[in-house]
N, C-alpha and C positions, 0 to 999 in steps of 0.2 A: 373224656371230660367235656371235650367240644360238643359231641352230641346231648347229652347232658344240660347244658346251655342252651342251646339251640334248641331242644325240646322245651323247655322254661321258657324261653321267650316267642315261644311259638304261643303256648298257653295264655301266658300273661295278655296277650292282644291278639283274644280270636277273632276280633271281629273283624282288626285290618289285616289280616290273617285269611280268613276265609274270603275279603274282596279279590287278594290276590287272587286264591286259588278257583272261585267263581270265575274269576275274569283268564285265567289261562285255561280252565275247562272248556268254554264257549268258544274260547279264541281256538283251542286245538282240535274243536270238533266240526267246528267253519272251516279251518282250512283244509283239514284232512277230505271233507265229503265234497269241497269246491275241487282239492285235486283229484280225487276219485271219479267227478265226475269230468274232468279237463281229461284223464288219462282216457275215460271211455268214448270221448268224439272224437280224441285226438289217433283213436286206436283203428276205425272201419277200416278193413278192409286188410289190414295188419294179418292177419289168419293164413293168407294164401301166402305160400312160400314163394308165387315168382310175380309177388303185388308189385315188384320196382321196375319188371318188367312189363306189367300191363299194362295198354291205354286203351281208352274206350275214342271212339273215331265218332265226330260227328261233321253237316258239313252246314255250308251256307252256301244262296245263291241269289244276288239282288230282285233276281225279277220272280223268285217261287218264293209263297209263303208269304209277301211283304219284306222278306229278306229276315223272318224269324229263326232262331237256330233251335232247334229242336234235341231232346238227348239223344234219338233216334233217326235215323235215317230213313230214307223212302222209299230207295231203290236198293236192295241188300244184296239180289239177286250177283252182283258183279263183286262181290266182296273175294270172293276167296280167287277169281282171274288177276284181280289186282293183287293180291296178298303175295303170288306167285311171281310179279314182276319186280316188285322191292328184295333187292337183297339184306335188307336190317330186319326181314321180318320172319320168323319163324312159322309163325303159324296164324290164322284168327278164326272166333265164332262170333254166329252170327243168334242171338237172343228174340225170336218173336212171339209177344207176347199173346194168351190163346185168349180171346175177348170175352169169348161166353162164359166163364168161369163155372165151366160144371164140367165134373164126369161122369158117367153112369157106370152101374156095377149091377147087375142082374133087376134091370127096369126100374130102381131110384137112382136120382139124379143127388147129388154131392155137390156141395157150393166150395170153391175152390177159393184161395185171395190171389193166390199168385202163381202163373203157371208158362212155360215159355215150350215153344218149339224151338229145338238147338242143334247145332250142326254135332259130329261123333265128338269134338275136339273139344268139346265145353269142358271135359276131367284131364285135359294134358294143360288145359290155364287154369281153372279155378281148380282149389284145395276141396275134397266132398269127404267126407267121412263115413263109412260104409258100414250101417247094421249086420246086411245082407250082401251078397253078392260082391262083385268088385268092381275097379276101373279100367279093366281089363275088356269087358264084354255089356256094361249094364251099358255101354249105348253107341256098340261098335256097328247094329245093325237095324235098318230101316222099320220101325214100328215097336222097336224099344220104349222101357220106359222107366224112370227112377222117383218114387216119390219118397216126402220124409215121413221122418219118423210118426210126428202129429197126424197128418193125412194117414198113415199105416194104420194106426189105431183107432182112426175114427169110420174108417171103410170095416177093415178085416177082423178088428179087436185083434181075440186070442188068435187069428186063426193066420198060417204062413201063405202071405202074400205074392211069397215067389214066383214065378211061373203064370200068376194068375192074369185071365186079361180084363181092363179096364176101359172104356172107349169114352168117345168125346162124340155127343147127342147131335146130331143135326140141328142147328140155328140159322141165327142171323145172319154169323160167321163162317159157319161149315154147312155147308151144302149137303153132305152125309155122314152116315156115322163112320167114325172108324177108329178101329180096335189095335191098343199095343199091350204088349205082352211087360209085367212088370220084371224087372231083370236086378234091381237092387231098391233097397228101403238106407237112404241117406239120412245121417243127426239133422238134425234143424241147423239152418245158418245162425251162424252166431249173432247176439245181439250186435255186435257191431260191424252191419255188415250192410251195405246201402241195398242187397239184395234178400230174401228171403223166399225160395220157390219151393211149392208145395208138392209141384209136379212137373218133371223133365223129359220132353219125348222126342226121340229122332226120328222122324217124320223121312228123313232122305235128304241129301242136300240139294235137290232140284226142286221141292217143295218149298223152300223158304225164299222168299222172295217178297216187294212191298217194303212194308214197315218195318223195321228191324233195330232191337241195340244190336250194337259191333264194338267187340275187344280184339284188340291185336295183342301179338308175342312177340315181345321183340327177342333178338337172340341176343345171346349173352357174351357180354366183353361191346355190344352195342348201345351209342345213345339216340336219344330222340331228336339229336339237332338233324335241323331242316327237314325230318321225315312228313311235316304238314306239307312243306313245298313239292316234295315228294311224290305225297299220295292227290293231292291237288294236280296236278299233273298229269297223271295216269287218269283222272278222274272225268275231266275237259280233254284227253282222249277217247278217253271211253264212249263219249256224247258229243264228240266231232265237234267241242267248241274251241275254234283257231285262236291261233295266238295272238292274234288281233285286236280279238272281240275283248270291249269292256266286260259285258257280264260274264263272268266266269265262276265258276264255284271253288272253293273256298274249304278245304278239308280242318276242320282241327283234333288236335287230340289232347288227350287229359290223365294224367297218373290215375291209376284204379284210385290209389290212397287221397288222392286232393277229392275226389267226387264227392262228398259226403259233405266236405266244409267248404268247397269252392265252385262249384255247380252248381243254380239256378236255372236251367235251360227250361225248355214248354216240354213237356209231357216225360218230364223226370220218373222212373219207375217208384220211387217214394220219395214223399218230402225229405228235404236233407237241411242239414244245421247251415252255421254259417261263421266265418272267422272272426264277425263283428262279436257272435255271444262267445269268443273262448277269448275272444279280448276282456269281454265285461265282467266274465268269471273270472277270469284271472287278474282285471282290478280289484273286481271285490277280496278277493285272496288275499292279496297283496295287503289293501286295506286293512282287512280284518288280523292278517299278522301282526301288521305295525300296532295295531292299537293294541290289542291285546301285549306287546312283549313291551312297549313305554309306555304303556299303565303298570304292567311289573316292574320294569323298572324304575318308575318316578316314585311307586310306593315303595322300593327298595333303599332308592335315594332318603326319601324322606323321611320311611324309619331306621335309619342307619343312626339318625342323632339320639333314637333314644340309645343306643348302643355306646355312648360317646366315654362314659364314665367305665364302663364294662372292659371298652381296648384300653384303654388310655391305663387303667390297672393292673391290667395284664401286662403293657409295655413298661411298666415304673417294676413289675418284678422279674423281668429278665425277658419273657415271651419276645421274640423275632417277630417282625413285621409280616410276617407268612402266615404269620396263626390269623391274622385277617381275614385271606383269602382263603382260607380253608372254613374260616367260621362262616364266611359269606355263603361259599361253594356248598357246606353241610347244610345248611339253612333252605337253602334254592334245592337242591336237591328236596326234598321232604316236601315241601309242596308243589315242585314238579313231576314227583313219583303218585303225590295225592290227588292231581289233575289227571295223568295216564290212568289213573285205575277208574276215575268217573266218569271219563272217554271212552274208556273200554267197556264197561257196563252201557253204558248210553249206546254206542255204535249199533247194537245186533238191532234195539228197537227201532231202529231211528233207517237202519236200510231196509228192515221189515216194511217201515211206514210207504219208504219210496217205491219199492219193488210193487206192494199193493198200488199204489197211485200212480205210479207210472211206467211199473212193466221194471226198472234198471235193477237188476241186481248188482249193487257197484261195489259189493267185497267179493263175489265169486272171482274166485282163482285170481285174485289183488294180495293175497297175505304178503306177501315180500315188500309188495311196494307201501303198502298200509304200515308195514316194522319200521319202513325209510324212513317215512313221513313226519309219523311218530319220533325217530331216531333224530331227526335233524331238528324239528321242532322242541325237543329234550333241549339239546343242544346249545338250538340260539334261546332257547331261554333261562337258562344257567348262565351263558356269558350275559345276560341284561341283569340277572339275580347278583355277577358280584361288580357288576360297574361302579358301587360305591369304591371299591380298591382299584379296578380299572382307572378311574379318574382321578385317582392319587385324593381322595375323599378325605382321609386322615395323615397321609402319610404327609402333606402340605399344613396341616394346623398346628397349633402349639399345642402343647397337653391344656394351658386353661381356656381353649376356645372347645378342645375333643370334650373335657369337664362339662363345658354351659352348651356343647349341643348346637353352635353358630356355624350354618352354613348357607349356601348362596343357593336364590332360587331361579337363577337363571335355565338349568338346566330342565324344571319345573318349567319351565313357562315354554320353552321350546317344544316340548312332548305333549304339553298341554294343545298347546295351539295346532299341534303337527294332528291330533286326535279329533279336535272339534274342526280343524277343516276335514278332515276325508269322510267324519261324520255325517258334515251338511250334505257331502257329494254322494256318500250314498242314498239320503233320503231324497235328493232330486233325482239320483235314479229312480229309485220307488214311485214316485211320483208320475214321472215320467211315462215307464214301463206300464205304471197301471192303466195311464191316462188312455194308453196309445193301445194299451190291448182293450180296454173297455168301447174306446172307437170303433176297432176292428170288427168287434164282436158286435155291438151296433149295429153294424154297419152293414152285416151279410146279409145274404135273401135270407128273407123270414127272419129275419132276429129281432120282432115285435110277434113272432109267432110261437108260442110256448107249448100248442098244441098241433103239433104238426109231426108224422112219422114219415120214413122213407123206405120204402125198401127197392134197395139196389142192385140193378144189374138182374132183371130178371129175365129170363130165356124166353128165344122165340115165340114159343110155344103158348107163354106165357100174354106174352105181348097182342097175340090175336084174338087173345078174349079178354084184350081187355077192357073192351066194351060192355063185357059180360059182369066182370068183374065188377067194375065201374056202378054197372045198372041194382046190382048187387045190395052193395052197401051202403048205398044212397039209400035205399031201399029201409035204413036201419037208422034209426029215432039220435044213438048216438051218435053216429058220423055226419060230419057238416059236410064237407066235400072231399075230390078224389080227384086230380089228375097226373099225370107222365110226361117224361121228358127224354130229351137227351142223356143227358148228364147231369149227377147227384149233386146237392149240395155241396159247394169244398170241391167238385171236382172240376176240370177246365174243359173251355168251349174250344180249342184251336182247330175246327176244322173249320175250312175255308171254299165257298166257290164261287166261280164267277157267275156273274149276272149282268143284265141288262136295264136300261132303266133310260127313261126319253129324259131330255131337259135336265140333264146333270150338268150343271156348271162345271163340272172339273171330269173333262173329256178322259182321263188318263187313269181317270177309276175301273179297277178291272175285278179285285177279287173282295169279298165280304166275309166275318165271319160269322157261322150259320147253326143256327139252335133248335131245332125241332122238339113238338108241345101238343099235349092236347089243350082243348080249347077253355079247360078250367085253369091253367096254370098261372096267370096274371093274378088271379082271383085267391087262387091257395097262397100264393105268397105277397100277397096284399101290394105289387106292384105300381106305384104312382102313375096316374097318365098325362105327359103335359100336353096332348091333343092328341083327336081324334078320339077310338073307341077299339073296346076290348073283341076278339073274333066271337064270330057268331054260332051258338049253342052246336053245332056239326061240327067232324072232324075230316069230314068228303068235301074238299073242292073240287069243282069243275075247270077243266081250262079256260081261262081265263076270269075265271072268276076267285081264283087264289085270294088269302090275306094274308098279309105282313104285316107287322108290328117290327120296327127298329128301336135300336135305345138310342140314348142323347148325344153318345159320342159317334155313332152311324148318323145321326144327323147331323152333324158340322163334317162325317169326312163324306159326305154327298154333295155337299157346298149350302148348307140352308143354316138359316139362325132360330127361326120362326117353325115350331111343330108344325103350324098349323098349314104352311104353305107347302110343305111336303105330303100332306092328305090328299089322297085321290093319286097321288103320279102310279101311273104303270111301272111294275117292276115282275122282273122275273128269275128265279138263280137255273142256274146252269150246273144240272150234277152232274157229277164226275163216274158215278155209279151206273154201268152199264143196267140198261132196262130199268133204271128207277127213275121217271119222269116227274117234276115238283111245275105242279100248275102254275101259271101264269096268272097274273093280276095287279093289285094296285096297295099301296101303303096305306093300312086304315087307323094306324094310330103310330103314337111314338109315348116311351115310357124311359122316367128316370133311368139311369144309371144303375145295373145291380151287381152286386158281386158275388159271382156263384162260385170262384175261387177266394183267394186272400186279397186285402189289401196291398200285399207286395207287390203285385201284377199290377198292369193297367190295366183300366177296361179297355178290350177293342172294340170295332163296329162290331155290330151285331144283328144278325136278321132273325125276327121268329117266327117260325113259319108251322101250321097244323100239320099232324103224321096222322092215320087211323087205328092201323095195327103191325107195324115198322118203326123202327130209329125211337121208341118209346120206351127206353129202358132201364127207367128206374121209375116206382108210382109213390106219389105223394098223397098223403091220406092226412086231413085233417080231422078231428074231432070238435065234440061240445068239452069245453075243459072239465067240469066236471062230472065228466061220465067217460073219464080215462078207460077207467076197468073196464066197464061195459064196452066200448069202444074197441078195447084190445079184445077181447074174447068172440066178438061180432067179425072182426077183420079177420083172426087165426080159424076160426070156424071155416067164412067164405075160401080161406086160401083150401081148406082140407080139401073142403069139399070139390071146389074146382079145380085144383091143381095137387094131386094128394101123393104124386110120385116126385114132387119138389121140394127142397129146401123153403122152409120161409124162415128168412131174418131180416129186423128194421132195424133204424135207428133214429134215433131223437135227431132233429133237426142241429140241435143247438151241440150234442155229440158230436155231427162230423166236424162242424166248424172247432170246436174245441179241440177237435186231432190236425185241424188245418194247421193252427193255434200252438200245439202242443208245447213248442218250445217257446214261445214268448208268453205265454201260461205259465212254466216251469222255472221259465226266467223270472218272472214277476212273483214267484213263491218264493224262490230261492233268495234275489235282492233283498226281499221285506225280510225274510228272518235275517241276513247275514246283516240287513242296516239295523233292525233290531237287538242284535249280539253285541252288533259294536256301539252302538245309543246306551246301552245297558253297561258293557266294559267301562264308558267314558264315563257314564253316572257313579258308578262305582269306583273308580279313579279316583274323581272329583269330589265323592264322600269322605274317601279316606285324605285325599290331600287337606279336604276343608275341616275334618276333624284334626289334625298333625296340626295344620296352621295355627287355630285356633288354642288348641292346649302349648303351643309354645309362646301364642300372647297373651295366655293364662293371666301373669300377672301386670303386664299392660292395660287391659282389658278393667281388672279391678282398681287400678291406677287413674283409668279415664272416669270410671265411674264414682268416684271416690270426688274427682273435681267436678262431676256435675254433669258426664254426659250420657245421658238418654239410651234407651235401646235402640231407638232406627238409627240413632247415631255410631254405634255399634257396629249397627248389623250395616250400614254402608262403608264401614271402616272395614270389615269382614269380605264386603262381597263385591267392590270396588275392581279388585285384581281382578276376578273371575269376567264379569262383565266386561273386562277391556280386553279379555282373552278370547272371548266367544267374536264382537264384533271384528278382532285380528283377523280370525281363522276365517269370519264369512266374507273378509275384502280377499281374501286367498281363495275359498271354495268356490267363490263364482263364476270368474273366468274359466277356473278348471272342470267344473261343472255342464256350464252351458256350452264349452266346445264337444266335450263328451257325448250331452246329451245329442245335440246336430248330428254329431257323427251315424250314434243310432239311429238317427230318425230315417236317415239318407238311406235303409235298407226298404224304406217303404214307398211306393209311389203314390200311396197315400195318408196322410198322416196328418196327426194336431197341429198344430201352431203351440210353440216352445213361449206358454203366458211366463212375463216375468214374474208375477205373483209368486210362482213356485218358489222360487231364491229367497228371498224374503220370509215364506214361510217355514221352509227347511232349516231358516236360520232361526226364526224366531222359536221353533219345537225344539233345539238344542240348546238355546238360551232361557225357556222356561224349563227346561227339566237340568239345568245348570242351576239355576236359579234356587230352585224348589230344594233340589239335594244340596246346595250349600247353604240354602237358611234353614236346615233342619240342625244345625249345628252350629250355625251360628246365633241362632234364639237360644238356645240352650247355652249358649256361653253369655251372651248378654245378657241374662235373666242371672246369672251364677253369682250370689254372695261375694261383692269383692273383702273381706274379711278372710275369707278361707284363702283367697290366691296372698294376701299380703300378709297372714299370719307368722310366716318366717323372715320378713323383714326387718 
């Protein structure tokens, strides 16, 4: 019979009927894919069974670097002498990464993303999954090698890789070629995983040396306390630094599992999240729960009165005070069974859409936790579906108040206000987020540059024609210009070396950091110059006739204020690279400030200094914007033709920055639709409250009208409440707003200024769309015949 009813009065008011069920579908498909995506940063690195016992080892040391800590180390060579003096350590490898990023396989060369040379021990700490072969033998012996799955099929296709040998090309980086035999075809790393290698070689352990990550094992039933004081220790013996000496080095370590959300270091193997966005997901969550389950339930409250004559009849013929909560419970049920099934249909397209846009498959292998999600969100929104019996709703009135339907709107106004403030906070998120990623992205080299490609990381080989190159395509009607660098767009500049320089005020200056360029590069990425002048058309300096260009914060840490007084000083750097001599000469310009990584970084000094056919490895090609096409077919031509046993791949300039980007991009989609859901919930609340309100002052309403008063007089009789609801919530939203937003900002070293304006207008877009949705029903009730509401009087 209850169902019965409960289907009748479902009917009878589909319209406030369907606001509930709109506003629990949005609300359960916000939080379900905010925690789907909370579970997948919160998860890297999760996969290796001894992840509690990993830490990865880096160190610091005041007078190397500038006292910069790096993910990697410098010196790796002494890694495993040390490993052997600690007793809490099991075991460790040492990860160096291979720079050239190509293999060769019977004379073409293979562009690789990610590839290390690794001590045998790399498969006794990390978890690898095995196509082929095992962890037994694929890299127990010197000239081994393991690649995944991906790389497998794009070298060998159908054909078995085993056994077969692969070698690494003579470069920059390797002096000769040399050949390993492949001994296993590993799954791909999982998405969550701060590492991803494409190709694993055991080189030998006397070959690794330099540059290196380092992972320790610790043993088990062992913890980490004081093993930094530890390895710090052995480390200032290792290098004869006494106990004496101030400057000492500084060892630290860090859980495998924190890297991903607690790591920022220089030359990180991939960008990694950060604790600040699993904070801001998991407000937005939070938020968007709240509002979605007390907009169910204030609509619950508030149509509970039309129910008033319904209990109160049942209670006059014998029915227990229980058939309430069951009528409640049956009712909530039904259109929270009608939400799960519009969640569940919505879900496949909606992680299709992600996975396309940004790689996350965030239901694979999630089903259980997706049933929870689901399960507890059922849950608490069936206890908010019978809060009118929770709150003793009826069980407190008399039967002729349950008859006329008179109840307090206290509870109404506290969900109301609790909604339009976390409202306003997320739309100053929004704001915020978009402000500061639009800066960012501003803000990078070339990001006035729309036509500009890169391709990166290309091989020695490549590098020594790239004059040829160069003379090439200039050569071609659509290419504007062409030059090379260091380092890609989005990628960093941290190497560093010393130099010399007359007449520095700040004697204690010792090392700089150092960007090497051809001499179009100022020019391709439209470079500002606050003095001096750009290098001259050659990429051959003579000793002492070298040029340099620094940027703006190399000239404050040289001691000068004025570009222009630093034009002409003699300067010289000091490589560290045996046989590679950098000419000598003078500063002929200084240029803005550029960021060729993120905003999150600072800028440091900077020297630029011309390469001819060395240290050039990545080339920057601009075009005439509308002669793209042309442009691209002119460029993949010249590559065949001169370089035809090589990979070519570019990428848009505004690309890489957009992977710099990636997660304050994904953050700033994400925000806008979850402030969206819940701007939309609140609207929708506030429809149906303003219609309920309205038809219970029905005949009030034709009461006033009857003595003579007006529609706007009406309609501010109507909308009076709402409007002192909205300014509540925005004296609440601001403080909690604007400390929030600070908080974000603090992850950038560079960043907007937090305008008041935002506040104000975050308040004012939920008070016009408050506004809008309650005088759409309340015109309609002021315009109503009061004849028909007084008819029964």
């Amino acid at each position: 019979m209850l169902l019965k009813y409960a289907l009748r009065n479902i009917k009878k008011r589909p319209f406030l009927n369907s606001i509930k069920l709109v506003g629990l579908s949005l609300g359960l498909c916000g939080v379900l894919f905010i925690s789907l995506l909370l579970k997948n940063e919160l998860s890297y690195d999760n996969a290796h069974a001894k992840a509690d016992r990993i830490y990865r080892l880096t160190t610091t040391h005041p007078e190397a670097f500038e006292g910069n800590q790096f993910a990697r180390i410098s010196d790796a060579k002494m890694i495993p002498e040390i490993t052997e003096q600690i007793p809490e350590l099991e075991t460790s490898v040492r990860l160096m990464p291979l720079r050239d990023k190509l293999i060769l396989k019977e004379e073409q060369h293979f562009a690789i993303s990610q590839a290390f040379a690794v001590d045998d021990t790399f498969l006794e700490i990390f978890d690898v999954t095995f196509i082929e072969g095992n962890d037994n033998r694929a890299l127990a012996e010197p000239g081994s090698a393991v690649i995944s799955k991906s790389l497998s099929n794009r070298i060998f296709g159908d054909e078995n890789p085993m056994g077969q040998l692969i070698s690494l090309p003579p470069g920059h980086y390797n002096t000769i070629e040399t050949n390993f035999t492949v001994f296993g075809v590993m799954e791909d790393f999982p998405q969550e995983s701060h590492i991803h290698p494409d190709l694993l070689i055991m080189p030998g352990s006397d070959v690794i040396a330099g540059w290196a990550y380092v992972y320790l094992l610790l043993k088990e039933k062992t913890t980490a306390v004081n093993l930094n004081d530890k390895i710090s220790q052995k480390l200032n013996e290792y290098y004869g630094i006494e106990e004496g000496d101030e400057a000492k080095m500084q060892a630290h370590t860090m859980n495998l599992k924190d890297i991903h959300l607690k790591s920022n270091l220089l030359r990180e193997i991939e960008p990694n999240g950060s604790m600040t966005n699993i904070y801001l997901l998991g407000v937005a969550g939070l938020i968007l729960l709240f509002i979605s389950l007390s907009n169910f339930t204030s609509l619950n409250l508030g149509m509970a009165g039309y129910l008033g004559k319904f209990l109160a009849l049942n209670q006059i013929l014998g029915s227990s005070k229980r058939i309430m909560l069951r009528y409640f419970l049956l009712e909530s049920t039904l259109i929270v069974f009608s939400s799960l099934v519009v969640v569940l249909l919505c879900s496949h397209q909606l992680n299709k859409f992600i996975f396309n846009r940004y790689r996350f498959n965030l239901m694979d292998g999630n089903e259980w936790f997706v049933l929870i999600i689901l399960l507890i969100f059922s849950l608490l929104s069936l206890l908010a579906g019978v809060q009118p019996v929770v709150k003793n709703r009826f069980q407190n009135f008399t039967l002729e108040k349950r008859i006329k339907g008179e109840s307090t709107a206290k509870t109404h106004k506290v969900l109301l206000v609790s909604q339009f403030t976390l409202a306003i906070v997320l739309l100053v998120g929004v704001f915020v987020i978009s402000r500061q990623t639009d800066y960012a992205l501003g803000n990078a080299m070339g990001a006035d540059e729309d036509n500009v490609i890169v391709i990166p990381y290309v091989h020695a080989a490549v590098q020594k024609d790239f004059e040829v190159f160069k003379s090439e395509l200039l050569s071609k009607s659509a290419i504007g210009s062409v030059s090379a660098m260091m380092a890609p767009p989005g990628g960093e500049t941290n190497d560093m070396f010393a130099f010399t320089m007359k007449d520095v005020p700040n004697k204690d200056t010792k090392y700089i950091g150092v960007f090497s360029c051809d001499y179009s590069f100022a020019n391709v990425f439209g470079l500002p110059f606050l003095g001096g002048r750009n290098f001259t058309e050659n990429n051959t300096d003579q000793e002492g006739n070298g040029e340099y260009l620094i940027n703006e914060t190399a000239l404050r840490y040289l001691g000068f204020q004025d570009a222009n007084a630093v034009i002409g000083k003699d300067f010289a750097l000091i490589s560290p690279v045996e046989g590679v001599r950098i000419p000598s000469g003078k500063i002929i310009g200084v240029v803005e400030d550029f960021h060729l990584s993120g905003v999150q970084t600072k800028v440091e000094p900077l020297a630029l200094f011309k390469r001819e056919n060395s240290w050039l490895e990545n080339i920057a090609i601009s075009y005439r914007p509308s002669f793209r096409k042309e442009a691209m077919v002119n460029i993949q031509d010249t590559w065949k033709t001169l370089f035809p046993s090589y990979p070519f791949q570019y990428f848009e300039v505004s690309s890489l920055y957009k992977n710099v980007y990636k997660t304050e991009l994904l953050q700033k989609k994400l925000i806008l639709i979850f402030a969206l859901i819940a701007v939309f919930v609140c609207a929708m609340g506030v429809l149906g409250l303003s219609l309920m309100i309205a038809q219970k002052r029905f005949k009030e309403i034709g009461i006033r009208k009857v003595n003579g008063a007006s529609i706007s007089e009406i309609l501010v009789l109507l909308n009076t409440d709402f409007l002192k609801w909205v300014i509540l919530a925005f004296v609440f939203a601001t403080p909690i707003a604007y400390v929030t937003a600070n908080k974000w900002l603090e992850g950038f070293a560079y960043k907007i200024d937090l305008g008041l304006w935002i506040f104000p207008l975050a308040g004012g877009i939920i008070l016009l769309i408050t506004m809008l949705t309650v005088s759409w029903h309340s015109i309609k009730a002021a315009k109503q015949n009061p004849i028909e509401s007084l008819r029964t009087e």
